[in-house]
N, C-alpha and C positions, 0 to 999 in steps of 0.2 A: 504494500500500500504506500503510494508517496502521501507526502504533508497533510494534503488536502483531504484525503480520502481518509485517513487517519483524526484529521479536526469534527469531519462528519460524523466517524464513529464517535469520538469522544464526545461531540456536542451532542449526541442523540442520548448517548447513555445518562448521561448528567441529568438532561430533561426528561428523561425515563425515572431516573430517582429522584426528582424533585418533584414529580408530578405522582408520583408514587404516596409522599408522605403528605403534600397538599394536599390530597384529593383526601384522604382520612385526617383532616386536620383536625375534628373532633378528638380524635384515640391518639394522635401523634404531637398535636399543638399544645391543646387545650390542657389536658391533666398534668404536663410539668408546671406548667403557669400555675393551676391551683392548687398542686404540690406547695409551691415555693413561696407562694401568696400566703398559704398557712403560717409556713415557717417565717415567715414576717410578722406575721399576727403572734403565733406563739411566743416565740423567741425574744424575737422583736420590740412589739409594745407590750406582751402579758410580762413577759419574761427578765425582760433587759431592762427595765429602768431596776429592778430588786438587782442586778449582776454591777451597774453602776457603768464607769469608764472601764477602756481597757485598750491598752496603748495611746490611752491620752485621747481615745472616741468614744461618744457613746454607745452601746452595744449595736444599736442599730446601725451606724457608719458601718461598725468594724464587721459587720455581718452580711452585710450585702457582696462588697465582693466574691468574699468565699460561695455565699446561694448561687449564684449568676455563675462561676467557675461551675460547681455541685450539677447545674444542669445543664451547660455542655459538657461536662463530662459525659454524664450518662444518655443524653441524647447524638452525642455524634456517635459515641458507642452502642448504643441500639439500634439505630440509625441501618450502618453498615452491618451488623452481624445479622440480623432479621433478613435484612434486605439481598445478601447476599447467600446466606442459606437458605433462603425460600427460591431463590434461581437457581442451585446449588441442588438443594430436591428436587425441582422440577425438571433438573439438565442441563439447563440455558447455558449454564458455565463450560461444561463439556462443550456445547457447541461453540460457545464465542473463544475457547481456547485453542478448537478444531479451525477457528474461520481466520482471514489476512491479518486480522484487528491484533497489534503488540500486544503482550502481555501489560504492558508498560500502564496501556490505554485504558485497559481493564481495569487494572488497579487506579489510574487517576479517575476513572466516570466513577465507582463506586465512591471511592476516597471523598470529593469533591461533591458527591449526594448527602455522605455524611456531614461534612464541614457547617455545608448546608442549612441540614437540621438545626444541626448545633449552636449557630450562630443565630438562626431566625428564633428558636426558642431564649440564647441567652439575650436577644434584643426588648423579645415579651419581658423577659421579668427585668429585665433592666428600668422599662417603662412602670412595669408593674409597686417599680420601689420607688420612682417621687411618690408616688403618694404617701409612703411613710419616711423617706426622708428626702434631704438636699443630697444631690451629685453632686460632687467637684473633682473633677477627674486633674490631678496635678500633674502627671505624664501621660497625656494620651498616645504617646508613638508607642513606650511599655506596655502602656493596657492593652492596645491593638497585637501588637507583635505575638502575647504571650495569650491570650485567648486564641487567636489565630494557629497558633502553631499548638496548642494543648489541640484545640478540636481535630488538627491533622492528626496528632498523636496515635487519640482515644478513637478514631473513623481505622486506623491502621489494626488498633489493636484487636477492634472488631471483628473485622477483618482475617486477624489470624486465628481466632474465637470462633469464625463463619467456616473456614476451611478444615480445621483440628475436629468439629463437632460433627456425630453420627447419627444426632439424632435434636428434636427440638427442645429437649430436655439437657442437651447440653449445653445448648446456648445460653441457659439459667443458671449456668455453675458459675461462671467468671464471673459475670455484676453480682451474684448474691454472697460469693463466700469472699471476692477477693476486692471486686471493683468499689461495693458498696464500704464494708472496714477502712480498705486506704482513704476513700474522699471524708468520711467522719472523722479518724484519727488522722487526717491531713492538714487540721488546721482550720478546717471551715466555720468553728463557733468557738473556736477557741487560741491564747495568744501560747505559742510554745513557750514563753518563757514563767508557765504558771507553774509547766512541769518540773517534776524534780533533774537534778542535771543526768540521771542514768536514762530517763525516759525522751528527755532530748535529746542525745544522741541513739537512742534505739530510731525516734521519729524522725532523724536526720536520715535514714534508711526509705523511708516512705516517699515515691518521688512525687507524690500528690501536696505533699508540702512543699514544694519547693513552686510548683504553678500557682498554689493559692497565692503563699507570700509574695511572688513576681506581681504577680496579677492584685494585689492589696495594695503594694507599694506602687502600682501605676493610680490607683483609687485615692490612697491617702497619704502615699510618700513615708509610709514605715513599714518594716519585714521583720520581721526573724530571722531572714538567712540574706545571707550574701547575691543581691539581686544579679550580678552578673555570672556567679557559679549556677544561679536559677536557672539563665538562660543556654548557658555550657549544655548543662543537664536535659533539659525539654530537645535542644536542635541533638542532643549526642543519640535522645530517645527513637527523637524522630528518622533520623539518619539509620539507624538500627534496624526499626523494624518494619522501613520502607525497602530498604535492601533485601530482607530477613521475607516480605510479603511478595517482594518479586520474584523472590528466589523458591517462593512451594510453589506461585501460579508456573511457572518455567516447566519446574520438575513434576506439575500435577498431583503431586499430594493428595489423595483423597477426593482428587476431583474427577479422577478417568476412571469407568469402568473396568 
């Protein structure tokens, strides 16, 4: 396939997964928005004036970051693993692996369905939190870069989630035993330096701390870790297991008869 015929697959894919998760925006849009809209209510106003400041915000500041991270995480990572295993059962992937289309392509029409999600949902609850508090975003290029490149992350990781799984029962093991733990003990309602210093460095292992605090410190200009080691980490991730996801579609993994 030259260039061109190569942009047509990819643009078609894209608009196949974007039209995918539009079209059930009820099941796909809506319930993370009222997930997180709770946890604004609870948290938030029930909860956060009794917690007080914390790094110098009131709870509700220091909490929306981390919500707005919490649900691209889990929607670009839905996102792709769903959407890839269900083409995946159905075949479609044997075919588009059998057809001229790069593997390359494959992996960016999915990827880039996920991103997708991820980012039309973290925009809802972005909107969703004026209403309980002021924005003041102090690094917008950070905040951009580090939500951006987390949703490629968690669309990849899906991804390799989508191909490993045999069944749909699988797809449920990653976000419930491993996805959901990291994004809670990552920092998202809480500041790491409450922890004792053994448990800070156990949480320095969690790499979901390190997107929140990036992605905090583009919100309110304070982290717990070292914002440019943040960034090392997310591009070292992403580099990883974008290599790591071209390299099962190549060798078919689980995906050829």
């Amino acid at each position: 396939m030259n260039y061109h015929e190569q942009w047509i697959a990819f643009a078609t894919l894209v608009v196949k997964e974007i039209r995918r998760f539009a079209r059930i925006w009820q099941q796909t849009l809506l319930p993370p928005a009222i997930t997180i809209a709770l946890y604004f209510v609870i948290f938030g106003t029930l909860i956060g004036p009794r917690i007080g400041e914390m790094s110098g915000f009131s709870y509700m500041e220091f909490v929306v970051p981390g919500l707005i991270m919490l649900s691209v995480i889990t929607n670009s990572f839905g996102n792709v693993v769903s959407s890839f295993f269900g083409n995946k059962f159905a075949g479609n992937i044997e075919e588009m692996l059998v057809s001229p289309m790069p593997n390359y392509v494959i992996l960016l029409g999915f990827l880039t369905g996920g991103v997708a999600r991820g980012l039309a949902v973290g925009a809802i609850v972005t909107v969703l939190s004026l209403f309980f508090t002021d924005l003041d975003i102090q690094h917008p290029l950070i905040t951009i870069s580090v939500i951006f490149l987390t949703s490629i992350l968690f669309s990849l990781a899906g991804l390799v989630n989508a191909i490993y799984a045999e069944n749909f029962d699988d797809i449920t093991i990653i976000p419930t035993f491993i996805l959901t733990p990291l994004t809670y003990l990552g920092g998202v309602f809480y500041s790491m330096s409450l922890l004792p210093e053994f448990w800070q460095g156990v949480s320095k292992l969690n790499p979901v701390l390190y997107m929140v605090n990036a992605f905090r410190y583009g919100f309110l200009g304070v982290s717990d870790i070292d914002v440019r080691w943040a960034f090392v980490m997310i591009v070292m991730f992403v580099v990883v297991l974008f290599i790591f996801s071209l390299r099962l579609l190549e060798t078919g993994k689980n995906l050829r008869a």
